[in-house]
Steps between C-alpha positions, in 0.01 A plus 500: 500500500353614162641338217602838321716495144582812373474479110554727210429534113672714245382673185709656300497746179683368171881695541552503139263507194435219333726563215794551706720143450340211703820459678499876612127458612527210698829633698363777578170360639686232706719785600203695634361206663819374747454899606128433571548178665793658727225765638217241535766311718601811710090592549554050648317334224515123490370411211481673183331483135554710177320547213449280204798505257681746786796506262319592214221722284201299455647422178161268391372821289691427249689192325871520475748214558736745657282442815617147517858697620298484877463192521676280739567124679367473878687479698819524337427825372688855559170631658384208722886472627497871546150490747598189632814694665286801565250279699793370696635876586175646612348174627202516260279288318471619159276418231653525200319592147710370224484429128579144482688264219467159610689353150549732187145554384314433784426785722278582795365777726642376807543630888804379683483465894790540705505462903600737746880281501510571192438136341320475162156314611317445145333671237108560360409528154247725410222250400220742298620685196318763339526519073187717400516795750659798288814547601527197695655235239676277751454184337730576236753525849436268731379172575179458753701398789535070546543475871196556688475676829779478681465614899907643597560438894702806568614663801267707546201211459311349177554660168311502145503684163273588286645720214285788310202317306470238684326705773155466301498131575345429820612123486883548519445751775292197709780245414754734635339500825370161508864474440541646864615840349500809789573784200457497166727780260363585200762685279334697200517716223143654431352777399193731501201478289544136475516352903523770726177452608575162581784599686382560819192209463661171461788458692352632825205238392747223452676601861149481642393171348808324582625662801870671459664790409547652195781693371407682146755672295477701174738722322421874471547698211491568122743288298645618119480457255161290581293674681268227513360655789549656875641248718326611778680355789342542832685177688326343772438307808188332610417304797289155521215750570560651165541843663840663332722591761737695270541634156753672288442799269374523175791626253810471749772273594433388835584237763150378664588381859272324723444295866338210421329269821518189346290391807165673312536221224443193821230786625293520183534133418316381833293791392398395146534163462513505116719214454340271733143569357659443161278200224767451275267199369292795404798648255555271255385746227800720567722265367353332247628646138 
């Protein structure tokens, strides 16, 4: 019998401006989002991923402390307690973008996993951080992330993160599947004239070169008062073939659903026998400083 999960990946428009009060914003996004995860578990979707900083805009335009309002403990926070129960009712995994505070003053881009019971599994830590892009200023935010590359063994098989940035570094991407990782989600918040060209380049490459799937997931829209650009959404799947198999739209909220044979990832492996032919003797200049 194929080995067929049906997965799913949200992206979601900002509910409220920006200068609407954070605790307003972030209700009303979560709000939105247990209505989007209810119809991705009608359509039979076992695992599910949102976009970076679901809750949130992608605040990193700007600097205000007020953003620090988001932030919360895993797993003891509202949010992870919330999906963790959510999980359990829909028997889902769910990965879980979330603004984390580890103590007061120490804060990370982090992505929760929670199995299909509805058990809290672990967390990743965003570990590249951009400072110079315009716009982008998410070192004054967040830590780069402190706990490698961590593979989740879920229900529906072997899960890894890779959040937003980190995508344009092929060497987390290998150690997530030398890890043993069958998908990879990468939640994001990017927007056109700076990556989307990229978009559709490097993840199917880093599905390709490592053999799994690969869930991407950007927000759509325009957010104010910023405007530091169209987040250009256009969520997607792709296969260890690097052949998308399905894709949201451009500007709308939308549930991307998709059959995924997790039998192609043992198919293309005999295939391409990257890891096997791998000379990591060869690599040394990759890590040296």
């Amino acid at each position: 019998m194929p080995r067929i999960v049906r997965a799913a990946l949200i992206q979601a428009t900002l509910s409220e401006p920006g200068t609407a009060p954070v605790a307003k914003i972030k209700q009303s996004m979560i709000d939105k989002h247990v209505a989007m995860i209810a119809k991705a578990a009608d359509q039979g979707a076992q695992v599910l991923c949102m976009q970076e900083l679901f809750y949130g805009p992608y605040f990193c335009a700007e600097q205000q402390t007020k953003w620090y309002d988001l932030t919360e403990r895993i797993p003891d926070g509202p949010t992870t307690k919330l999906m963790c129960e959510l999980a359990k009712k829909h028997k889902m995994v769910i990965v879980v973008p979330i603004y984390e505070e580890e103590i007061t003053g120490v804060y990370y881009n982090t992505a929760s996993v929670i199995d299909a019971d509805g058990k809290y599994l672990g967390k990743f830590r965003k570990i590249h951080i951009p400072q110079v892009l315009p716009g982008f200023w998410e070192k004054y935010y967040f830590k780069p992330g402190n706990l490698g590359y961590p593979i989740f063994d879920t229900a529906i098989g072997k899960v890894g993160v890779y959040i937003c940035y980190d995508r344009h570094f092929p060497e987390g991407a290998r150690c997530l599947g030398l890890g043993g990782a069958e998908i990879i989600f990468n939640p994001s918040a990017t927007v056109a004239g700076l990556s989307e060209y990229l978009w559709k380049l490097e993840q199917p490459a880093h599905a390709v070169a490592n053999g799994y799937f690969v869930g991407a997931i950007n927000r759509p829209g325009i957010e104010e008062p910023w405007r530091i650009g169209e987040f250009y959404g256009q969520s997607y799947f792709c296969n260890p073939r690097g052949q998308i198999v399905a894709e949201a739209s451009r500007d709308k909220d939308e549930i991307v659903v998709a059959d995924l044979d997790f039998d192609m990832i043992r198919e293309v492996r005999n295939t391409w026998q990257f890891y096997r032919d791998r000379r990591p003797e060869t690599y040394g200049a990759i890590t040296a400083p």
